[in-house]
Backbone as CSV, one residue per row, in Angstrom:
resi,resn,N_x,N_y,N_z,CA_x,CA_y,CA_z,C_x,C_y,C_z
1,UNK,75.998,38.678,74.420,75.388,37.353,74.327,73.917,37.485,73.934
2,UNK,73.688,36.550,72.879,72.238,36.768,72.314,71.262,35.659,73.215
3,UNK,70.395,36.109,74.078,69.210,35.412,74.527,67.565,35.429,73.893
4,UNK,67.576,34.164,73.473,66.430,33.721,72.969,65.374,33.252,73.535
5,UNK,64.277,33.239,73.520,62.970,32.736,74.397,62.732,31.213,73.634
6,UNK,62.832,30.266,74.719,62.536,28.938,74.304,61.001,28.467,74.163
7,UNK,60.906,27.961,73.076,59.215,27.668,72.896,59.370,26.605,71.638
8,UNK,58.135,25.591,72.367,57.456,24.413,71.734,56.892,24.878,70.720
9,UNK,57.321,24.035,70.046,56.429,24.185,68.591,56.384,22.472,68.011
10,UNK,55.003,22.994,67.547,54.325,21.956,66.513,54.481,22.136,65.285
11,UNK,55.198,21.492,64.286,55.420,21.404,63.181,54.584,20.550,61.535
12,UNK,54.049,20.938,61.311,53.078,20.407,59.959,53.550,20.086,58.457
13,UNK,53.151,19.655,58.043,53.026,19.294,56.360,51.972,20.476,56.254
14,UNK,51.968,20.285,55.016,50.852,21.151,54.508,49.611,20.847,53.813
15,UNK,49.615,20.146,52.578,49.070,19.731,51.547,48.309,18.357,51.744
16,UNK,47.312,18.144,52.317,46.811,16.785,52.463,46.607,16.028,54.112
17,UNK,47.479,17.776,54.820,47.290,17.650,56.264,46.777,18.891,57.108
18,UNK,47.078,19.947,56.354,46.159,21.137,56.924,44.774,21.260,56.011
19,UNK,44.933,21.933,54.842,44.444,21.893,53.628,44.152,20.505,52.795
20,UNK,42.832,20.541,52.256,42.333,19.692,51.649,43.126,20.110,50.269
21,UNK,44.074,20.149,49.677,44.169,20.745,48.240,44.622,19.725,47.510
22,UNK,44.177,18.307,47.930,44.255,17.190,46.963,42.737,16.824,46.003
23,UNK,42.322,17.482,47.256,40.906,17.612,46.834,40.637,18.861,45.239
24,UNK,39.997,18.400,44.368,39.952,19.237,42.755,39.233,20.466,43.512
25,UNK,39.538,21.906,42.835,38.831,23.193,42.928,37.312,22.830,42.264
26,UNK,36.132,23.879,42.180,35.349,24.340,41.845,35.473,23.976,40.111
27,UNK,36.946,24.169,39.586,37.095,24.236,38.428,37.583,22.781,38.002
28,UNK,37.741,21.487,38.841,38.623,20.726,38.768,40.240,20.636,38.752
29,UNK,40.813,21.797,39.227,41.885,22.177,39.794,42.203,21.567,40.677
30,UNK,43.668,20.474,41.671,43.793,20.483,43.010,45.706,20.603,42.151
31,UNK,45.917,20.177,43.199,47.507,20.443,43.116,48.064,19.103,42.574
32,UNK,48.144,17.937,42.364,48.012,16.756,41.394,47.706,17.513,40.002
33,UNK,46.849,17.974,39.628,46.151,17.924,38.583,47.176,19.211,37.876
34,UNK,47.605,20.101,38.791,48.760,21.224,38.429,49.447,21.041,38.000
35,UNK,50.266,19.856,38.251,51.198,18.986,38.099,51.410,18.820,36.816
36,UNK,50.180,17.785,36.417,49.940,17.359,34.811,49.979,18.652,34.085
37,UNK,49.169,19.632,34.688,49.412,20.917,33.535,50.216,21.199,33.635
38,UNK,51.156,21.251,34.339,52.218,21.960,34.330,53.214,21.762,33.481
39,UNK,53.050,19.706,33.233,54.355,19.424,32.534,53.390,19.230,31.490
40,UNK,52.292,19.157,30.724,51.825,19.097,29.386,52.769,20.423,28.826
41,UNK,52.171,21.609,29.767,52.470,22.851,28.833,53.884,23.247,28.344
42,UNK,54.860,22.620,29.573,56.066,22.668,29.355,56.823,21.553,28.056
43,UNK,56.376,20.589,28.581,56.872,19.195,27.586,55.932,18.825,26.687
44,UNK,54.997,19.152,26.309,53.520,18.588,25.186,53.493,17.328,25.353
45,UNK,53.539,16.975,26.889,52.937,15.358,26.501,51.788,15.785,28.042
46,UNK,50.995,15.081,27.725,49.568,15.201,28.660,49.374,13.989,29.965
47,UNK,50.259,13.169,29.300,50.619,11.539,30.661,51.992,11.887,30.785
48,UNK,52.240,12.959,30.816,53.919,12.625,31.607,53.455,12.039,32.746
49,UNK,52.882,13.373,33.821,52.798,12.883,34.888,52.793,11.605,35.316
50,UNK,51.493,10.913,34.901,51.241,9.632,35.043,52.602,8.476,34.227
51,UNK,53.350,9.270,32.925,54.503,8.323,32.569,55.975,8.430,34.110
52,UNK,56.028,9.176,34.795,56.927,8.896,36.020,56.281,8.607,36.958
53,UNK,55.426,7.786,37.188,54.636,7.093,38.472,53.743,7.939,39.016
54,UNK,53.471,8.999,38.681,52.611,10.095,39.191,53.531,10.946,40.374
55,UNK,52.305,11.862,41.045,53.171,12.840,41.738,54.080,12.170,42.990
56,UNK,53.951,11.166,44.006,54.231,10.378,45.145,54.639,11.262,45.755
57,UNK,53.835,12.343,46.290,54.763,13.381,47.491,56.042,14.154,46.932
58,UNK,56.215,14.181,45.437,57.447,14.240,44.984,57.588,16.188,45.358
59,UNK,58.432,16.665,45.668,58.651,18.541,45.209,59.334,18.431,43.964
60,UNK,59.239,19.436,43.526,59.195,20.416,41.670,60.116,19.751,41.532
61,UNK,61.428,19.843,42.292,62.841,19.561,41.323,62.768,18.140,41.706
62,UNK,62.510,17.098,42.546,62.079,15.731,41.999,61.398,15.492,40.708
63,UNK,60.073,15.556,40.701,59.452,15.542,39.586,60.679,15.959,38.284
64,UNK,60.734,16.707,38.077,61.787,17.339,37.245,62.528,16.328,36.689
65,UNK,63.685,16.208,37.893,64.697,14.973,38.021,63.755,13.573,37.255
66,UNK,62.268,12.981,37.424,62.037,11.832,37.262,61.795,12.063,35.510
67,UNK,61.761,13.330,35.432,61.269,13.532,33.963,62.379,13.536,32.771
68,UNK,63.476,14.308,33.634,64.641,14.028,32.522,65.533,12.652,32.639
69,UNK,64.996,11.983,33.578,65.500,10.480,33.732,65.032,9.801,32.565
70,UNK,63.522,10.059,32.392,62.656,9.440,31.623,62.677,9.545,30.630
71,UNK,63.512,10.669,29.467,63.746,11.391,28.730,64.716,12.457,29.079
72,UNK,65.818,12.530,28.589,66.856,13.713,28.518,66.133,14.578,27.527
73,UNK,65.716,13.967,26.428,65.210,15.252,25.170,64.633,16.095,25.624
74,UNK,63.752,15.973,26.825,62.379,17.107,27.479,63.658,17.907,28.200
75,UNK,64.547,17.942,28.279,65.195,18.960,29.023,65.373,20.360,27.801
76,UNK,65.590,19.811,26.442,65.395,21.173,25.302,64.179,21.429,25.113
77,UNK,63.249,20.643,25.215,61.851,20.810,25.302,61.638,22.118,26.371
78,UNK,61.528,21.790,27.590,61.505,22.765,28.595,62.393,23.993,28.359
79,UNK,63.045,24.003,28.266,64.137,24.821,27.855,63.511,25.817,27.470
80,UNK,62.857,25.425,25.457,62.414,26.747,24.864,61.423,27.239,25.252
81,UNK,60.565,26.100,26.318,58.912,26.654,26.642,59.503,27.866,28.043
82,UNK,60.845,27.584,28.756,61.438,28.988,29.704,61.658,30.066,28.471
83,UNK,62.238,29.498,27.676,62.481,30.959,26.728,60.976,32.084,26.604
84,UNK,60.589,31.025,25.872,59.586,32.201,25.568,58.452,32.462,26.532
85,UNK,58.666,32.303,28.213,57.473,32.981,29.023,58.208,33.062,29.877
86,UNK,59.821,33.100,29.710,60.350,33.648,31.450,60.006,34.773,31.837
87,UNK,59.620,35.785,31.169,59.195,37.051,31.630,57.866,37.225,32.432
88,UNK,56.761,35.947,31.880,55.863,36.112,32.353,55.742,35.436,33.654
89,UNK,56.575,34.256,33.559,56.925,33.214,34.514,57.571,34.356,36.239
90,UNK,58.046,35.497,35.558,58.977,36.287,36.688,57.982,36.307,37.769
91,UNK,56.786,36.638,37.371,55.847,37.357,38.254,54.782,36.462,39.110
92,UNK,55.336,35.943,38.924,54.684,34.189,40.264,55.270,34.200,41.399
93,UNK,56.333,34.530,41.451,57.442,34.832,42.816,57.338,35.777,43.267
94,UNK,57.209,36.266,44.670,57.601,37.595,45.629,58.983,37.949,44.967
95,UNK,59.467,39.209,44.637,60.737,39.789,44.888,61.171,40.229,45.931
96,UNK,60.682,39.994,47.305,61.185,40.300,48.350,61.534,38.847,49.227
97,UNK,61.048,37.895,48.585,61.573,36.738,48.953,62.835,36.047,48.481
98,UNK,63.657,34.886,49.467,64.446,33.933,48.838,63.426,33.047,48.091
99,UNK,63.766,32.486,47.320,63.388,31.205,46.418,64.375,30.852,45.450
100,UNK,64.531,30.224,44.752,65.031,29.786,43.041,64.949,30.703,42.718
101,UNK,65.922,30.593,41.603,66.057,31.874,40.189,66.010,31.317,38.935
102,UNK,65.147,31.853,38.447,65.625,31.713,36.986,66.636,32.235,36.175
103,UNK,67.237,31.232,35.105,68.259,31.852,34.556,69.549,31.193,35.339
104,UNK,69.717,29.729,36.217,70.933,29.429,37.032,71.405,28.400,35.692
105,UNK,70.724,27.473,35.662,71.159,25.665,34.876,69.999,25.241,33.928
106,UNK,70.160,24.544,33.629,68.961,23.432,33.070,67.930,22.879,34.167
107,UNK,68.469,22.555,34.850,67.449,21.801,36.212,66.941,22.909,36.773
108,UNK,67.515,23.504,37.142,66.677,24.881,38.261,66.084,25.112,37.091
109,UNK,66.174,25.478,36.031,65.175,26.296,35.086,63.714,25.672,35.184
110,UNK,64.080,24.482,34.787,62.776,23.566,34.826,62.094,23.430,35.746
111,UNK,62.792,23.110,36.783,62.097,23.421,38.375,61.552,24.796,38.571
112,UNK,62.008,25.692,38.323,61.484,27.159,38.670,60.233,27.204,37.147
113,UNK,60.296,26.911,36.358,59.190,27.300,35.224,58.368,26.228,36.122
114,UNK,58.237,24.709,36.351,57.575,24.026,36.750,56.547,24.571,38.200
115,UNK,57.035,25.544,38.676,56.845,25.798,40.008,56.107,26.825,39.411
116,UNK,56.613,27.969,38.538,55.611,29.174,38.238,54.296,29.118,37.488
117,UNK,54.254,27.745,36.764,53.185,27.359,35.939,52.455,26.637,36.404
118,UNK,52.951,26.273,37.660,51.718,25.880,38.946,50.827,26.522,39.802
119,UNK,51.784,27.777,39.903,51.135,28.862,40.740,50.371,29.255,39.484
120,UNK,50.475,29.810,38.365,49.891,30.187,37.448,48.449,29.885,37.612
121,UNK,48.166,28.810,37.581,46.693,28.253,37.836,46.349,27.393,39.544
122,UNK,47.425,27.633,40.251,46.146,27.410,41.414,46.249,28.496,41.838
123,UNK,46.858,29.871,42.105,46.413,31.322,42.822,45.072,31.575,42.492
124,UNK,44.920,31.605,41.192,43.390,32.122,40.663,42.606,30.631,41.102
125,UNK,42.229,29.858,41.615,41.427,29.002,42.005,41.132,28.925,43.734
126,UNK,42.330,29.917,44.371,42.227,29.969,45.620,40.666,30.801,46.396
127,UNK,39.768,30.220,47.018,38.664,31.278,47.292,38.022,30.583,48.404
128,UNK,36.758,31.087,49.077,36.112,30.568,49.918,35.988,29.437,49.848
129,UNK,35.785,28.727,48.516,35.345,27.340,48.324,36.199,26.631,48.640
130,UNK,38.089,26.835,48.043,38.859,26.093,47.680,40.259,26.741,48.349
131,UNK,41.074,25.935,48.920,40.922,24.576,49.456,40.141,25.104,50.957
132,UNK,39.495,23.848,51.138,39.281,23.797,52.441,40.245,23.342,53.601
133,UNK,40.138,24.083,55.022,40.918,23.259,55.929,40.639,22.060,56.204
134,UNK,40.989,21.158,56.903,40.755,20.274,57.657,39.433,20.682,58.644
135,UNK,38.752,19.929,59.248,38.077,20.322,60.699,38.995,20.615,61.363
136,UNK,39.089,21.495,62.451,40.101,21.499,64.003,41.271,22.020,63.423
137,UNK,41.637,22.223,61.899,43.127,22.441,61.879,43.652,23.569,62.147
138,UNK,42.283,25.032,61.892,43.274,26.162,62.038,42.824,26.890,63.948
139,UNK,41.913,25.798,64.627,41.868,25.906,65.985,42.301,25.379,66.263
140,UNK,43.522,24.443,65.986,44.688,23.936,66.824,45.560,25.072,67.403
141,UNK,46.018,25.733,65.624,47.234,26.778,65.866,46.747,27.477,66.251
142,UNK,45.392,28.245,66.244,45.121,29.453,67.102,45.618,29.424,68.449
143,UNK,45.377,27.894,69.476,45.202,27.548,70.594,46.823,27.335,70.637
144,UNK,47.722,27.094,70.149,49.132,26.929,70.322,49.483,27.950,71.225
145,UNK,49.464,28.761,70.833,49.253,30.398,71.531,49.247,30.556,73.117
146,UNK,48.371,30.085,73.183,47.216,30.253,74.440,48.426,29.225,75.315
147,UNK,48.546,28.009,74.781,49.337,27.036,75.530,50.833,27.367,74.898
148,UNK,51.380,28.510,74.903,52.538,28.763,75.006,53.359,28.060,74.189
149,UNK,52.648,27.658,72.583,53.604,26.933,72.010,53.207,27.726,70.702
150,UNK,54.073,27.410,69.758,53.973,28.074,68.137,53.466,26.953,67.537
151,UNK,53.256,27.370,65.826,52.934,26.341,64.692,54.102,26.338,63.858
152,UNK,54.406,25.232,63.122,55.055,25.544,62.074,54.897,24.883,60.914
153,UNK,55.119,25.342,59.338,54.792,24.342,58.310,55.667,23.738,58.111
154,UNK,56.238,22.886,57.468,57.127,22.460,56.426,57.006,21.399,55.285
155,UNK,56.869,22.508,54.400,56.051,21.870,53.079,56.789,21.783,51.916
156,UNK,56.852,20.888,51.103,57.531,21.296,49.363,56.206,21.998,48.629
157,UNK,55.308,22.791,49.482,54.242,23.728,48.507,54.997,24.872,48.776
158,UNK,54.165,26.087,48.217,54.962,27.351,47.797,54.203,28.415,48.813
159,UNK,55.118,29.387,48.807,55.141,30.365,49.838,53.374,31.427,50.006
160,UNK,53.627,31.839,48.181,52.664,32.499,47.989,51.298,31.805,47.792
161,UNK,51.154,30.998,47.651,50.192,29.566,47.825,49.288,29.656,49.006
162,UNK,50.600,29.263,50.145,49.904,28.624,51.291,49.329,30.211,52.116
163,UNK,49.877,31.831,51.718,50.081,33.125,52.620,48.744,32.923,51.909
164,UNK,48.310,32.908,50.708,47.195,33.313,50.111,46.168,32.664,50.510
165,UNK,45.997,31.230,51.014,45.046,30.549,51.216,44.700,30.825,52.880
166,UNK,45.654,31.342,53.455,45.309,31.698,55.064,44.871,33.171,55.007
167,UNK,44.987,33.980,54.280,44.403,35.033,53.644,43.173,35.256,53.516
168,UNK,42.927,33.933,52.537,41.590,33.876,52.219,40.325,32.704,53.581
169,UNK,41.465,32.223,54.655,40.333,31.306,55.393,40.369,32.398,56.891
170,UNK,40.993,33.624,56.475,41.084,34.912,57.597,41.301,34.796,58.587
171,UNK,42.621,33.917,58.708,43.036,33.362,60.254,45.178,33.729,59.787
172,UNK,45.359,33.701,60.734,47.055,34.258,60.574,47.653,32.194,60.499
173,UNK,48.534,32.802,59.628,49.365,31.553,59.404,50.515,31.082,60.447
174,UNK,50.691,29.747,60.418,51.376,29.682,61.730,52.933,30.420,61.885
175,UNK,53.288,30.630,63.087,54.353,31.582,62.937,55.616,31.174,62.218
176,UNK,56.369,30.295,61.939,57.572,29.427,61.267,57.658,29.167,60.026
177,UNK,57.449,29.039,59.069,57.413,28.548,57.591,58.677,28.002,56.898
178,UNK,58.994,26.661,56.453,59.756,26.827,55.515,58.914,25.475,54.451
179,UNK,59.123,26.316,53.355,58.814,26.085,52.324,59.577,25.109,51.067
180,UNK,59.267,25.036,49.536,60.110,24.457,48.891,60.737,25.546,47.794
181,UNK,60.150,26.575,48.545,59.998,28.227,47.864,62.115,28.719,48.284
182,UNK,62.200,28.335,50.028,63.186,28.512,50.804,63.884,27.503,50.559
183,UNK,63.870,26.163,50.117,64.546,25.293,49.854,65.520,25.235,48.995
184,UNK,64.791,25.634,47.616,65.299,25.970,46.153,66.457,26.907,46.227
185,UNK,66.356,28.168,47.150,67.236,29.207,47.637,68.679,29.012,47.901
186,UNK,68.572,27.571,49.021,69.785,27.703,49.188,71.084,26.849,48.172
187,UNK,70.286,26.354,47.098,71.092,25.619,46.114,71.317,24.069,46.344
188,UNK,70.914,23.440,47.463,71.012,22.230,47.654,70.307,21.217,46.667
189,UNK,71.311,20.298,46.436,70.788,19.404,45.505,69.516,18.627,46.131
190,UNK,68.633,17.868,45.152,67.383,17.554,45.757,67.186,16.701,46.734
191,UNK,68.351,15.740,46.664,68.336,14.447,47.692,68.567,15.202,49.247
192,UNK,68.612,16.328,49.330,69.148,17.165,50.279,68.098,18.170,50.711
193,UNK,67.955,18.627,49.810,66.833,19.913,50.180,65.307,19.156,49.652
194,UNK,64.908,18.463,50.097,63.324,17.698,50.426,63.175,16.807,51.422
195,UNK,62.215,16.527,51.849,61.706,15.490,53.054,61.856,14.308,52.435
196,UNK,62.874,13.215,52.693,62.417,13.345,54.574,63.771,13.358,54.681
197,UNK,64.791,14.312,54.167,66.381,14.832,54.963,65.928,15.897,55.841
198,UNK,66.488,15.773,57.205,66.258,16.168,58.128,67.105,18.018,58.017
199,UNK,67.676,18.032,56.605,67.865,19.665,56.421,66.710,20.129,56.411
200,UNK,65.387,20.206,56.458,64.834,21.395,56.421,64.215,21.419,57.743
201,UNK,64.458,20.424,59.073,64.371,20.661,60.119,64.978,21.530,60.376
202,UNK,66.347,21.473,60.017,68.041,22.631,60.467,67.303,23.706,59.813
203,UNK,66.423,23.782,58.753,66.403,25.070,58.410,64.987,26.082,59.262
204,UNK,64.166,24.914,59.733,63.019,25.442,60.375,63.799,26.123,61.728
205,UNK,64.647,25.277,62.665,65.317,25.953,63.715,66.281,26.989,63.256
206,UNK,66.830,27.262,62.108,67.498,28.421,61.750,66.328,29.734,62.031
207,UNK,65.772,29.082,61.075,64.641,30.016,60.819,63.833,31.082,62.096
208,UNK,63.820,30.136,63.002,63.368,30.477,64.410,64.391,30.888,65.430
209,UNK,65.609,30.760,65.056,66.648,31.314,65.806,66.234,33.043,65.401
210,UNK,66.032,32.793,64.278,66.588,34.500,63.403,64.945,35.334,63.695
211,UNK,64.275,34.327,64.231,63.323,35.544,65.313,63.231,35.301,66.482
212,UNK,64.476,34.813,66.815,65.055,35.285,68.663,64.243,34.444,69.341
213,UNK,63.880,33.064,69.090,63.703,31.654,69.812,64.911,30.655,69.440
214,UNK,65.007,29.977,70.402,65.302,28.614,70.531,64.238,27.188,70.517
215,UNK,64.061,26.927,69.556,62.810,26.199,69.205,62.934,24.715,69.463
216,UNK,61.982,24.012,70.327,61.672,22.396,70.346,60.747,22.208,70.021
217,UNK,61.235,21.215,68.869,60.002,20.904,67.827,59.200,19.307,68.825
218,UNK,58.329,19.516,69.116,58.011,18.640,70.080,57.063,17.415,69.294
219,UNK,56.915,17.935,67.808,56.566,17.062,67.063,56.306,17.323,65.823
220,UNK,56.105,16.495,64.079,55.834,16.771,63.018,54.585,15.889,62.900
221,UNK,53.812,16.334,62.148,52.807,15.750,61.898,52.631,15.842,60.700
222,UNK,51.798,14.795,60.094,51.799,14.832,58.349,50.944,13.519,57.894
223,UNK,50.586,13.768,56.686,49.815,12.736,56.033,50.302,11.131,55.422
224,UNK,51.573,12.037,55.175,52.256,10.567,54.475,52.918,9.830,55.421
225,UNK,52.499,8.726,55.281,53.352,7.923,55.944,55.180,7.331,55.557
226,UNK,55.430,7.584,54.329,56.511,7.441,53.695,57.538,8.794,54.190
227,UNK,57.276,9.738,53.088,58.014,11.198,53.181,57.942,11.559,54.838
228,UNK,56.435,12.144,55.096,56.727,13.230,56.645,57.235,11.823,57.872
229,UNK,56.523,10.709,57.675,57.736,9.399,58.800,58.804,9.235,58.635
230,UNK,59.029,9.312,57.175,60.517,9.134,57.359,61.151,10.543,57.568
231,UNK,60.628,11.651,57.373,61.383,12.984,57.646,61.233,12.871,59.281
232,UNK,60.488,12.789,59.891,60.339,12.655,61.480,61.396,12.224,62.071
233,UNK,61.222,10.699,61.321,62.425,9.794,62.042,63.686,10.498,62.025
234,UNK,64.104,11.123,60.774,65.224,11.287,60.433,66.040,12.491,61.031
235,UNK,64.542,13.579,61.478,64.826,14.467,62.469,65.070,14.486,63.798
236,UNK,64.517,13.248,64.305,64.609,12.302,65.728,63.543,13.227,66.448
237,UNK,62.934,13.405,65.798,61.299,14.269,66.371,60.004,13.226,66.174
238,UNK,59.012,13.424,67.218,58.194,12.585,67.389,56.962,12.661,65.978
239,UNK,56.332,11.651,65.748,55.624,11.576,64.311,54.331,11.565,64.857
240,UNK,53.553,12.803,64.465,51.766,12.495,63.754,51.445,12.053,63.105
241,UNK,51.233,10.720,62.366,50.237,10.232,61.151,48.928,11.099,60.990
242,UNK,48.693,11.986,60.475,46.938,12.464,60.102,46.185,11.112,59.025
243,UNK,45.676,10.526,59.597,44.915,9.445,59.517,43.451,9.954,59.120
244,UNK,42.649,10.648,58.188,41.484,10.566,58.347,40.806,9.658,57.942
245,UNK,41.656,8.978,57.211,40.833,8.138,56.393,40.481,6.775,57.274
246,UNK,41.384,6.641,57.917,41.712,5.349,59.204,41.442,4.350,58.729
247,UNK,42.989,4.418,57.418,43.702,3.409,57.471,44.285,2.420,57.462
248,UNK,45.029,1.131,57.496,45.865,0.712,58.779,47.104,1.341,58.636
249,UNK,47.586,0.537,59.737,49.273,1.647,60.450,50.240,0.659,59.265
250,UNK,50.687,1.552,59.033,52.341,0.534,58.688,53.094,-0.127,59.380
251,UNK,53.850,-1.432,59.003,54.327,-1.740,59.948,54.658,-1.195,60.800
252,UNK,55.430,-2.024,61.777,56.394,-1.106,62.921,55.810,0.139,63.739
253,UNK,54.590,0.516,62.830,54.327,1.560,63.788,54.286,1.722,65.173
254,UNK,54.643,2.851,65.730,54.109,2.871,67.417,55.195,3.606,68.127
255,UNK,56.917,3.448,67.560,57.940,4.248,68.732,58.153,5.561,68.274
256,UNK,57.603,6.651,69.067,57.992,7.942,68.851,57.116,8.308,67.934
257,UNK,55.721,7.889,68.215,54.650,7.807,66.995,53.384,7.947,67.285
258,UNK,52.602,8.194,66.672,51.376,8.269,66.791,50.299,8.665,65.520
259,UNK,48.765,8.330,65.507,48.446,8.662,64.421,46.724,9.623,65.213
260,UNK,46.652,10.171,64.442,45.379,10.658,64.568,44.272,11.333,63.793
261,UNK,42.781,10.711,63.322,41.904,11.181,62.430,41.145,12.704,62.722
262,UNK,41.786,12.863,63.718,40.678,14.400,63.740,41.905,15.544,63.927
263,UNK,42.030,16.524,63.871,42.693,17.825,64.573,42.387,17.894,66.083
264,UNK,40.850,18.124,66.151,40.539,18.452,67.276,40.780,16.927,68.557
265,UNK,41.124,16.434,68.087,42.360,15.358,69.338,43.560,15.536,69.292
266,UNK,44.219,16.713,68.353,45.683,16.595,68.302,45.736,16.721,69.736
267,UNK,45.916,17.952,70.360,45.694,18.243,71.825,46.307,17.374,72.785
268,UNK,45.399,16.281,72.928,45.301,15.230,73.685,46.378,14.274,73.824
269,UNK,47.177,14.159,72.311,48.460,13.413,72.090,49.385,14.447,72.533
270,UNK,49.359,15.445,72.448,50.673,15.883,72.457,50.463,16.751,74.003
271,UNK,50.182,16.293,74.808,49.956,16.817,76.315,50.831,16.180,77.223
């Protein structure tokens, strides 16, 4: 019989709730702006982005999906721009990781070139300057610790992204991760494998089984009020709004809820 050590954990977004990386680099780089490059270089149009409503919290193979909605032709478009840099495209990904492959369909292709030509240009923009944390965000998770609980992410950003940017702010990343890196992996179609379907909760507690916990997620916290509330709800786990901007609440707010502008009060809610 396998016995596991039970432990609380706090669960995060990433992008706009730990990390400032909505915020433009040094270079005018943020992760929005990746986006647009990403699909100029692939599709030669420079307003895609902005022609499918812009990014809305969307992950790679959404976006994707809104693009060949918008146009089927950009799917041969993309196509030849994988031909001629899948090789270079290889080397954006860990080989010791799960993620996407290139070389499955049409859609994964696009999604996986879309994803490598993102990393392409924000790795090299990652540095002291860029992104910044939040105030309080990476002395929350330090202090998780201390109070006998873990961190965890769950983000549609990428693996080597987020290892690199805790790398560079010289603090250890929280212990749990799942990504849109781990998502892509297991082949699930998109309505399935993104927030706010409560699969990548199942996959965060997989995840934490397979380092010998039994995990209660005692809460998610996140920026959006759309995607990480409705992923909350849908997980039947209690909701953080990160509010810095403060706001107002969305309707209905208030059951199994809460919002808060600083880090350094997370604490206090979740006591």
């Amino acid at each position: 019989m396998i016995v596991r050590e039970e432990i609380e954990v706090v669960a995060s977004d990433f992008d706009g709730t730990i990390a400032k990386t909505f915020e433009p680099s040094p270079k005018g780089i943020g992760v929005e702006t990746c986006y647009a490059m990403g699909l100029r270089d692939m599709f030669g149009s420079a307003t895609l982005l902005q022609d499918i409503g812009g990014l809305q919290n969307r992950a790679p193979r959404q976006v994707i999906a809104a693009v060949l909605k918008l146009d089927p032709n950009f799917g041969s478009r993309g196509e030849q721009y994988y031909q001629r840099h899948r090789d270079e495209l290889r080397s954006f990904m860990p080989a010791n990781r799960r993620h996407g492959k290139l070389g499955v369909d049409l859609a994964s292709n696009l999604t996986e070139t879309l994803v490598r030509v993102r990393l392409k240009y924000l790795l090299s923009e990652i540095s002291e300057d860029w992104p910044k944390p939040y105030d309080g965000a990476l002395d929350f998770f330090d202090s998780l610790d201390r109070r006998k609980r873990a961190g965890a992410i769950i983000t549609s950003g990428h693996t080597t992204f987020i290892e690199k940017t805790f790398r560079t702010w010289k603090v250890n990343r929280p212990k749990f991760m799942v990504t849109d890196d781990d998502m892509r992996a297991t082949g699930f179609p998109p309505e399935m494998a993104c927030k706010p379907n409560r699969v990548l909760m199942d996959v965060l507690q997989m995840t934490a089984s397979f380092a010998g916990f039994d995990a209660n997620i005692i809460a998610y916290v996140g920026d959006c009020q759309v995607k990480d509330r409705g992923f909350a709800w849908n997980s039947d786990v209690r909701f953080g709004w990160f509010n810095p901007a403060k706001t107002d609440a969305p309707q209905g707010f208030g059951r199994n809820e809460f919002q808060f502008h600083d880090w350094n009060d997370l604490h206090k809610q979740l006591n």
